[in-house]
KEVEXBA-374437 format. One record per residue (C-alpha): residue number from 1; x, y, z. Coordinates in nm, 3 decimals. Each point is the difference from the previous one (the first is absolute). Example, Ala and Ser with C-alpha at 12.3 -4.5 7.8 and 13.67 -1.06 7.14 Angstrom:
<atoms>
ATOM / seq / x / y / z
ATOM / 1 / 1.230 / -0.450 / 0.780
ATOM / 2 / 0.137 / 0.344 / -0.066
</atoms>
This chain:
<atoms>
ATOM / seq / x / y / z
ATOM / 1 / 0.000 / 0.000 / 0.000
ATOM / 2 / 0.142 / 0.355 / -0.094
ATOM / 3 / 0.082 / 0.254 / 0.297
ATOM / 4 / -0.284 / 0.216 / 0.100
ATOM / 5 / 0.178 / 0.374 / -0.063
ATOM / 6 / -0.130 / 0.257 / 0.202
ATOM / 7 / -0.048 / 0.368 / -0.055
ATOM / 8 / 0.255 / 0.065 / 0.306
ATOM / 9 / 0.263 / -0.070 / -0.201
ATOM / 10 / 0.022 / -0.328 / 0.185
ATOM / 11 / -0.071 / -0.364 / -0.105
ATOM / 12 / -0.050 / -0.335 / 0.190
ATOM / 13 / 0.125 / -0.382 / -0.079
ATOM / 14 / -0.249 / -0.224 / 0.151
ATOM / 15 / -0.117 / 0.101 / 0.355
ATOM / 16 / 0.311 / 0.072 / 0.175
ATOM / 17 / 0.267 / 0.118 / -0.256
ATOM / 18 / 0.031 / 0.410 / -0.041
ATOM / 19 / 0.198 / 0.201 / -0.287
ATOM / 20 / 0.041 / 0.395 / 0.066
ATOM / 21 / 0.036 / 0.145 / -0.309
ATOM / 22 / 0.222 / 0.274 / 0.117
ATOM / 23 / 0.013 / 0.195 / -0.343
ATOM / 24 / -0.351 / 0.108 / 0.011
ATOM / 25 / -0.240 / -0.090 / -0.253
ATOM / 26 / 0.239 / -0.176 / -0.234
ATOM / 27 / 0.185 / -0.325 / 0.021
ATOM / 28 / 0.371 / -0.101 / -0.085
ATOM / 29 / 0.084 / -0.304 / -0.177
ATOM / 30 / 0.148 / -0.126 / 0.304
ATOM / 31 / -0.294 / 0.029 / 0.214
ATOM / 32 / -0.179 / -0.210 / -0.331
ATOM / 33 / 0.260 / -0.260 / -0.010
ATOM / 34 / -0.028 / -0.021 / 0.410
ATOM / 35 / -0.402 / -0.040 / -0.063
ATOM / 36 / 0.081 / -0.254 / -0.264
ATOM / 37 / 0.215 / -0.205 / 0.211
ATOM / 38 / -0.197 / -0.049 / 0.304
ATOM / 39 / -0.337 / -0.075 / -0.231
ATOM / 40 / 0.271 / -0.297 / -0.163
ATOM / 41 / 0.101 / -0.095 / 0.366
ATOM / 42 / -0.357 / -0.027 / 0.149
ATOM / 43 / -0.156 / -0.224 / -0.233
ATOM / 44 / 0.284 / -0.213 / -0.004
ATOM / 45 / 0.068 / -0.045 / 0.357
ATOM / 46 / -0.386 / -0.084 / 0.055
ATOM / 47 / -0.022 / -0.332 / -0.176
ATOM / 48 / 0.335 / -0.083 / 0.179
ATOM / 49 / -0.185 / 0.094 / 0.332
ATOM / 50 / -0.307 / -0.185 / -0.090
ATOM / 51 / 0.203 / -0.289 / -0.087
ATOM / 52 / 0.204 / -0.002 / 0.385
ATOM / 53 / -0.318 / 0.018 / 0.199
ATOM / 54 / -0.143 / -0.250 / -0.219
ATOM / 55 / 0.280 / -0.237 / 0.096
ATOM / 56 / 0.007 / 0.095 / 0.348
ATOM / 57 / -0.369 / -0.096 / -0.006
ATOM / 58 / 0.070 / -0.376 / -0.131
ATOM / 59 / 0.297 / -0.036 / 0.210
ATOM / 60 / -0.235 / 0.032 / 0.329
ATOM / 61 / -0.273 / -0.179 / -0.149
ATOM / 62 / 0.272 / -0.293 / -0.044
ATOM / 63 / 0.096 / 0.071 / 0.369
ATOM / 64 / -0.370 / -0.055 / 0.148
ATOM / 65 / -0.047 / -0.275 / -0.188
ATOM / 66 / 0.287 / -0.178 / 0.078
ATOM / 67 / -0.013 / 0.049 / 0.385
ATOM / 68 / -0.385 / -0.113 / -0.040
ATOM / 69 / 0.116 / -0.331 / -0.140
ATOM / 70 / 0.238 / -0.079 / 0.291
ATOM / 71 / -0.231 / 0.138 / 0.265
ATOM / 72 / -0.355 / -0.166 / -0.112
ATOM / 73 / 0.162 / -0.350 / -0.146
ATOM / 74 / -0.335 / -0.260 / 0.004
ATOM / 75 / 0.005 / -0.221 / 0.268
ATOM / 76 / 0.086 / -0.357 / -0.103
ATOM / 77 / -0.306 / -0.221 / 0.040
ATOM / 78 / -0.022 / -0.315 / 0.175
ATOM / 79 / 0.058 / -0.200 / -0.368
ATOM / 80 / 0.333 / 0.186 / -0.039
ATOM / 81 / 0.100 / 0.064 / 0.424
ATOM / 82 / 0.332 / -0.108 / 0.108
ATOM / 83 / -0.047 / -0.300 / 0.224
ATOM / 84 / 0.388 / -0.052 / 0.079
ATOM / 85 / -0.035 / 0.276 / 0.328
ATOM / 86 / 0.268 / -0.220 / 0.152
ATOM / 87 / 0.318 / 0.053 / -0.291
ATOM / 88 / 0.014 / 0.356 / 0.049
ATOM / 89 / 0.321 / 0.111 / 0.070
ATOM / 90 / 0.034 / 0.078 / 0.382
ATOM / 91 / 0.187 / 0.282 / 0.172
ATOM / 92 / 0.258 / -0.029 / 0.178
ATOM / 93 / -0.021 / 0.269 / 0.305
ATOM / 94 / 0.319 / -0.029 / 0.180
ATOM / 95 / 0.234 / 0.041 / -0.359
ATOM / 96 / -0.277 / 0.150 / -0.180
ATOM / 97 / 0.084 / -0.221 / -0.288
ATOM / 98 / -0.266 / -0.226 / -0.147
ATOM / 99 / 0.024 / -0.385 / -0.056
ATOM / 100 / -0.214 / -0.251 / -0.186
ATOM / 101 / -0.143 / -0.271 / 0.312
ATOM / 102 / 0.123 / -0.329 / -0.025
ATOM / 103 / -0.267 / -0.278 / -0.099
ATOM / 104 / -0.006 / -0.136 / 0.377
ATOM / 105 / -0.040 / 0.317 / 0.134
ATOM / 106 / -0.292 / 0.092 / -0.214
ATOM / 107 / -0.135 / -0.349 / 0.087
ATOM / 108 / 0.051 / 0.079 / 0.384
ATOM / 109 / -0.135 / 0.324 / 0.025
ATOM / 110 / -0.281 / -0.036 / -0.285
ATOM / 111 / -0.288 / 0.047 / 0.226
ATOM / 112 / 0.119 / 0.048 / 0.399
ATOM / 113 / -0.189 / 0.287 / 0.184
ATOM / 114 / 0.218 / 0.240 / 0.127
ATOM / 115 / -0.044 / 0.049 / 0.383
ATOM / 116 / -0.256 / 0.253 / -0.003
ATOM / 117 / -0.231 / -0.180 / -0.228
ATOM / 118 / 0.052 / -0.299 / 0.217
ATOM / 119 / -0.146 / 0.228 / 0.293
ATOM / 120 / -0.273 / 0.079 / -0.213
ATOM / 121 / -0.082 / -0.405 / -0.001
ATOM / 122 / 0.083 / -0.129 / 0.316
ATOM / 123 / -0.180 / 0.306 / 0.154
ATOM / 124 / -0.328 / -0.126 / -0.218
ATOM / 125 / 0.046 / -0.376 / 0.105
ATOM / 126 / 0.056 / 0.070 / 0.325
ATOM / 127 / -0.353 / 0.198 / 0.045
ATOM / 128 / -0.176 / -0.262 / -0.167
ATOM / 129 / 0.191 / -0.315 / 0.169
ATOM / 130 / -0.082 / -0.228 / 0.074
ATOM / 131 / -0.188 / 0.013 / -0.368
ATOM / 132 / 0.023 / -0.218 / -0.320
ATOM / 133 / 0.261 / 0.118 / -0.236
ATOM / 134 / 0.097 / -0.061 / -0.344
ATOM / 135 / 0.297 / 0.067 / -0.140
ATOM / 136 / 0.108 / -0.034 / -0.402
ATOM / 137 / 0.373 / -0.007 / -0.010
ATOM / 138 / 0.233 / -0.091 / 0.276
ATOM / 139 / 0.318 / 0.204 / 0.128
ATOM / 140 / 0.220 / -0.061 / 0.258
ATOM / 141 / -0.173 / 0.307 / 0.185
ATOM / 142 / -0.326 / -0.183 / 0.029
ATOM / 143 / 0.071 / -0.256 / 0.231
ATOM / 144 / -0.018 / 0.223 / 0.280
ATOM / 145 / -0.393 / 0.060 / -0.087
ATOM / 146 / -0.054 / -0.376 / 0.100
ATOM / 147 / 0.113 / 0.104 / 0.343
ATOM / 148 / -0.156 / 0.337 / 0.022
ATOM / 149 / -0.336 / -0.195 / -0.104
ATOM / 150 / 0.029 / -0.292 / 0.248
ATOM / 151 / -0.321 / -0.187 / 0.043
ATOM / 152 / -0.112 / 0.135 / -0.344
ATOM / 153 / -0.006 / -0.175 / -0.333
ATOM / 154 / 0.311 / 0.104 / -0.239
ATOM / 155 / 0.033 / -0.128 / -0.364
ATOM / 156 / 0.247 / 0.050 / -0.232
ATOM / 157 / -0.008 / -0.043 / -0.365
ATOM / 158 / 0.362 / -0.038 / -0.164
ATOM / 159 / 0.097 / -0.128 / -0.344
ATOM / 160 / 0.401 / -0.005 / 0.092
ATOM / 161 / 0.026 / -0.414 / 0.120
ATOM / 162 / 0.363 / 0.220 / 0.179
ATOM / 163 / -0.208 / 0.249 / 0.203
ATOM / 164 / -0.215 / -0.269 / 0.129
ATOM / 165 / 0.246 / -0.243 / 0.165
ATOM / 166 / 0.140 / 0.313 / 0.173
ATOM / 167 / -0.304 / 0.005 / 0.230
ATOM / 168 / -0.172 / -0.247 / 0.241
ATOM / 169 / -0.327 / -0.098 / -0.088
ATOM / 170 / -0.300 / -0.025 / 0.298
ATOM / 171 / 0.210 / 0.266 / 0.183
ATOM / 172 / -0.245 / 0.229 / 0.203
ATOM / 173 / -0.301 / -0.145 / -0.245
ATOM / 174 / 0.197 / 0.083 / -0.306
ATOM / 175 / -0.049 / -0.212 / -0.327
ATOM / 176 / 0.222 / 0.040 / -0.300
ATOM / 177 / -0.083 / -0.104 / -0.343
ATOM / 178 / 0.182 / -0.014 / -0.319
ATOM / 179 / -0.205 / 0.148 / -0.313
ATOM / 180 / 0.012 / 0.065 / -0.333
ATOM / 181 / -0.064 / 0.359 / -0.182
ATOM / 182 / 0.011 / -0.070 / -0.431
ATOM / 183 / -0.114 / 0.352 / -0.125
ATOM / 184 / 0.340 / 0.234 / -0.089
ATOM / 185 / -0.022 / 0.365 / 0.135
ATOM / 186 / 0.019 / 0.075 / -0.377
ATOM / 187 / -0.393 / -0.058 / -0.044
ATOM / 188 / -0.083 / 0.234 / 0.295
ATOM / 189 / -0.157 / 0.223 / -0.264
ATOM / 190 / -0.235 / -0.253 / -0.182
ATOM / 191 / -0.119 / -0.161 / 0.279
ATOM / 192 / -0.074 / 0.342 / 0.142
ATOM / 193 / -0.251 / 0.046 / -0.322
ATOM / 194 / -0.119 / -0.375 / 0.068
ATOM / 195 / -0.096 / 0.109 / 0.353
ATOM / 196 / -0.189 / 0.277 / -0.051
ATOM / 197 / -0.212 / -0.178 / -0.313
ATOM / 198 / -0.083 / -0.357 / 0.168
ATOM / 199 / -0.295 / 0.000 / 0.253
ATOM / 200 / 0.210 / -0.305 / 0.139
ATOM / 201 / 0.273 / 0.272 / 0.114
ATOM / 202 / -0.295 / 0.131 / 0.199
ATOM / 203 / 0.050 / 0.030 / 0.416
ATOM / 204 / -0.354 / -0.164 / -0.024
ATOM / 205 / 0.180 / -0.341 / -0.081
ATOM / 206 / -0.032 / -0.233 / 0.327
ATOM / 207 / 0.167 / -0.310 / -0.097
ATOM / 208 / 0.347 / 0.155 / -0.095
ATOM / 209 / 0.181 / -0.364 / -0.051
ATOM / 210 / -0.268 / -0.070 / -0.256
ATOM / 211 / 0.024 / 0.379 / -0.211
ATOM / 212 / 0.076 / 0.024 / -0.350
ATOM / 213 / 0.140 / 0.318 / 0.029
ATOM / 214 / 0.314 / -0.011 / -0.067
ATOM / 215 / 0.182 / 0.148 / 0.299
ATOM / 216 / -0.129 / -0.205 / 0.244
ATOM / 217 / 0.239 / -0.283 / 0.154
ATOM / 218 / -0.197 / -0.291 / -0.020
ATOM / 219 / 0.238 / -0.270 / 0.146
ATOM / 220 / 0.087 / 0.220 / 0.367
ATOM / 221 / -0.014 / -0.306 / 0.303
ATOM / 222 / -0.390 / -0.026 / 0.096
ATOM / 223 / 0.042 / 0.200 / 0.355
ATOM / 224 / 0.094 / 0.303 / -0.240
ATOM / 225 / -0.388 / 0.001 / -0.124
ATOM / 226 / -0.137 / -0.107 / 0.336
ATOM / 227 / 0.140 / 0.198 / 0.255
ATOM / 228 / -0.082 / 0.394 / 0.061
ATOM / 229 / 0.227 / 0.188 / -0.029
ATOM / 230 / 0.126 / 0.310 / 0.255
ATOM / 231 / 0.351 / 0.109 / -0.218
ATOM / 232 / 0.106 / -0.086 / -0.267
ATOM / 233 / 0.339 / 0.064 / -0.169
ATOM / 234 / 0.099 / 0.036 / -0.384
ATOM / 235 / 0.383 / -0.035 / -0.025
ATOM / 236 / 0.024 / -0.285 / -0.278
ATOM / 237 / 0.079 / -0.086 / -0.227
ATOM / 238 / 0.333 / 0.149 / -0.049
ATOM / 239 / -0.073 / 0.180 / -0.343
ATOM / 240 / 0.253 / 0.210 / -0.099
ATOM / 241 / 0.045 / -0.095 / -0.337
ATOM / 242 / -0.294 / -0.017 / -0.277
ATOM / 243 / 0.069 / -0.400 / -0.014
ATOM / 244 / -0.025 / -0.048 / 0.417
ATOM / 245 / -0.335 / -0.070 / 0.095
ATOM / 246 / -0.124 / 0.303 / 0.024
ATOM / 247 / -0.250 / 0.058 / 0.365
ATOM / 248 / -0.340 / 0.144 / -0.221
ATOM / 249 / -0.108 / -0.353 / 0.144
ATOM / 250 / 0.076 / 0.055 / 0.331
ATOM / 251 / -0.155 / 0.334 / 0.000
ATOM / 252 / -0.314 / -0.128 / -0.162
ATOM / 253 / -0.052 / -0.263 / 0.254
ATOM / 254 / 0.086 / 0.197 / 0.281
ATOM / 255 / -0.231 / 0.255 / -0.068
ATOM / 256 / -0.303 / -0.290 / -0.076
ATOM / 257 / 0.092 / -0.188 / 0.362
ATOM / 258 / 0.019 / 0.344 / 0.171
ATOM / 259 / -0.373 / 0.060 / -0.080
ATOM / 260 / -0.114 / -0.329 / 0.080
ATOM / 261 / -0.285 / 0.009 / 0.306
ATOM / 262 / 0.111 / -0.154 / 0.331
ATOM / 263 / -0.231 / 0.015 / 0.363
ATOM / 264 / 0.121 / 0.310 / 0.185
ATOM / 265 / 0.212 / 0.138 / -0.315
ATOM / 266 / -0.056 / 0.315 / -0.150
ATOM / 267 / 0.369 / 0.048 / -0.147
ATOM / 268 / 0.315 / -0.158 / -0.108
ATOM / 269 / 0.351 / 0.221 / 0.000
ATOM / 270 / 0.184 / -0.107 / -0.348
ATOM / 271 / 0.375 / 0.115 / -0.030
ATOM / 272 / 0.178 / 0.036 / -0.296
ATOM / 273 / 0.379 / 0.049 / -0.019
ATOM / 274 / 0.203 / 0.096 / -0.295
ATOM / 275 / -0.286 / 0.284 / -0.139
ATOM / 276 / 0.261 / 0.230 / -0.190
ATOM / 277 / -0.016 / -0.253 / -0.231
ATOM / 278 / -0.240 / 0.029 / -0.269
ATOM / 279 / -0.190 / -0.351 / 0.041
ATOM / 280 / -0.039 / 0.026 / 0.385
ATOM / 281 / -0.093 / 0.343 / -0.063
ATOM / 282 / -0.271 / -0.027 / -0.259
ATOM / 283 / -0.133 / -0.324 / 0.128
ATOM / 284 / -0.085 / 0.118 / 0.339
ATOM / 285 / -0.219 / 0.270 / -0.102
ATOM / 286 / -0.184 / -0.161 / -0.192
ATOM / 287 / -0.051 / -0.272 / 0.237
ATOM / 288 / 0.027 / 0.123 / 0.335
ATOM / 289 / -0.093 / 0.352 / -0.058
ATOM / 290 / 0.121 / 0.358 / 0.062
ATOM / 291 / -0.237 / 0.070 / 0.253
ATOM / 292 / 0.079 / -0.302 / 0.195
ATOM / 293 / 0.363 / 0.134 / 0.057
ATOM / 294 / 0.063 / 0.077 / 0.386
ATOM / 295 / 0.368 / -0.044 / -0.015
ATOM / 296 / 0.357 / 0.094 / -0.212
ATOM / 297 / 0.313 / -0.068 / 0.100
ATOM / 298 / 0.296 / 0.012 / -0.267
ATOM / 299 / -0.076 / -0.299 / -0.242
ATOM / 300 / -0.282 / -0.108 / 0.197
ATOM / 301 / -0.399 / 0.034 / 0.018
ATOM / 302 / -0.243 / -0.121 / 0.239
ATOM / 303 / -0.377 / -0.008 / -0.109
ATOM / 304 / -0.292 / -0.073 / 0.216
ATOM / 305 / -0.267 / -0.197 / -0.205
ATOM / 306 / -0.358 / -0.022 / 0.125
ATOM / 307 / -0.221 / -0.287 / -0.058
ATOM / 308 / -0.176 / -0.035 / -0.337
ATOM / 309 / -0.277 / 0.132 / -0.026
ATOM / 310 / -0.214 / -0.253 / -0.186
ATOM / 311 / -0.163 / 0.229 / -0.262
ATOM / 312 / 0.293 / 0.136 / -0.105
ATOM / 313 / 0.171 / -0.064 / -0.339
ATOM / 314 / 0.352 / 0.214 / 0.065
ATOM / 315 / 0.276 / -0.046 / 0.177
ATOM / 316 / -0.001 / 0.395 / 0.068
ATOM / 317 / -0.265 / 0.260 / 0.108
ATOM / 318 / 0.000 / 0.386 / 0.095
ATOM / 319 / -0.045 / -0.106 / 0.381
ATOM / 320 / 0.276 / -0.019 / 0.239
ATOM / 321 / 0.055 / -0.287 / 0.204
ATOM / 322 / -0.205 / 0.028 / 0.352
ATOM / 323 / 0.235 / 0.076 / 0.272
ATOM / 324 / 0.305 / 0.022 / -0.222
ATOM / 325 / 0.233 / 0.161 / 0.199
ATOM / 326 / 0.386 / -0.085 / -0.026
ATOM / 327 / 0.243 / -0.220 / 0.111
</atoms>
């Protein structure tokens, strides 16, 4: 655009740029050539300048995106999860190196409570003692719950034939019994989807040895369907890789025994250990429920399960267990 000349004997460049013509009315060939110039330099320079805040413009769109990507990555589903909790590299406090743990290790110290979350337990037996208790899994830390629940009824469930001749059977009414779990942790996820479909799943089932769903253990020692159960204890199978037998079972069956009627029952206390891991995790709220939940300590949960109610096709409602309270 030309520059606006005014009858001042001044004239303006753009909005900001003023030329005194100091020879009155007339105008050297410099002050032209200076005019020329600067009308040359502004409309180059502003497709340069559009051009720099155009790039500065993608550069910081690149920015947002790419710190969106790292911060809201998808959560890996239960199909896809990382089962092997156990083979991550450990830290070493006193050299603050890191080191890989060595198979045995990782065997030893797969499942063990640490000694708060064995308070959590003992404190729970020890209200309900003398009580019937159930435990899936056996560690060397559970023996002292035959003793803590003398005159009571303790049953353990093991599929390690090594565990089991570590421990006296008939001690303080305790009865050990090898079993057998055949479903990998890799089908957590399908037989999720197969739960929630079959009516056979359904908490309504009463003769849980003869389901057809397929999470329910079927071949448990008869006193597992019989007796009544007070606490009951998922720590087995072992599953920490997507071949182990994975404890979706366990879960399933502790959750269907928990809500079975008994004379003077109202609940059962069901404890899970090993819950930052995705199976243990997903499987206990879908069977024993958020709102049953009266205790968390580290990697374990302890929910308090009321009695089915017979007209009732979920494992879960809105309604919070009566006289919840916590451990």
């Amino acid at each position: 655009m030309p520059p606006q000349v005014s009858h001042g004997g001044a004239f303006q460049i753009g909005p900001s740029v003023l030329f005194c013509n100091g020879g009155g009315s007339g105008s050297s060939p410099e002050h032209g050539g200076t005019a020329r110039r600067m009308k040359f330099h502004g409309k180059k320079l502003l497709p340069l300048l559009v051009l720099v805040l155009s790039c500065l413009s993608i550069l910081r769109l690149l920015k947002i995106a790419m710190i969106a990507s790292h911060s809201s990555a998808p959560e890996c589903s239960l199909e896809c999860s990382n089962f092997l909790s156990n083979a991550t590299p450990e830290v070493d406090s006193e050299s603050g190196g890191r080191h890989e743990p060595t198979p045995a290790a990782t065997a030893a110290n797969a499942t063990l409570l640490t000694p708060k979350e064995f308070m959590v337990l003992s404190k729970l037996v020890t209200r309900k003692a003398p009580c019937n208790l159930l435990v899936f899994g056996l560690q060397s830390q559970y023996y002292n719950l035959s003793s803590i629940n003398a005159g009571g009824i303790t049953v353990f469930l093991e599929d390690d034939p090594l565990k089991i001749s570590e421990i006296k059977a008939d001690f303080n009414g305790t009865r050990i019994y090898n079993v057998k779990y055949q479903i990998a942790a890799k089908k957590a996820y399908n037989l999720l989807k197969h739960a929630r479909k079959n009516p056979a799943c359904s908490p309504t089932i009463n003769l849980l040895n003869q389901s057809s769903c397929k999470l329910a253990l079927r071949n448990l020692p008869e006193e597992v369907y019989k007796l009544k159960w007070d606490v009951v204890v998922v720590d087995g199978p072992i599953g920490d890789t997507p071949e182990a037998p994975g404890r979706m079972p366990t879960i399933y069956t502790a959750g269907m025994l928990a809500r079975t009627d008994g004379i003077g029952k109202k609940t059962t206390d069901v404890v899970v250990h090993d819950v930052h891991r995705t199976i243990e995790k997903w499987f206990s709220w879908e069977f024993f429920c958020e709102q049953n939940l009266v205790s968390a300590r580290g990697k374990l949960w302890v929910f308090r399960i009321p009695v089915h109610q017979s007209n009732s096709t979920s494992f879960c409602s809105s309604e919070t267990v009566v006289n919840g309270g916590s451990i």
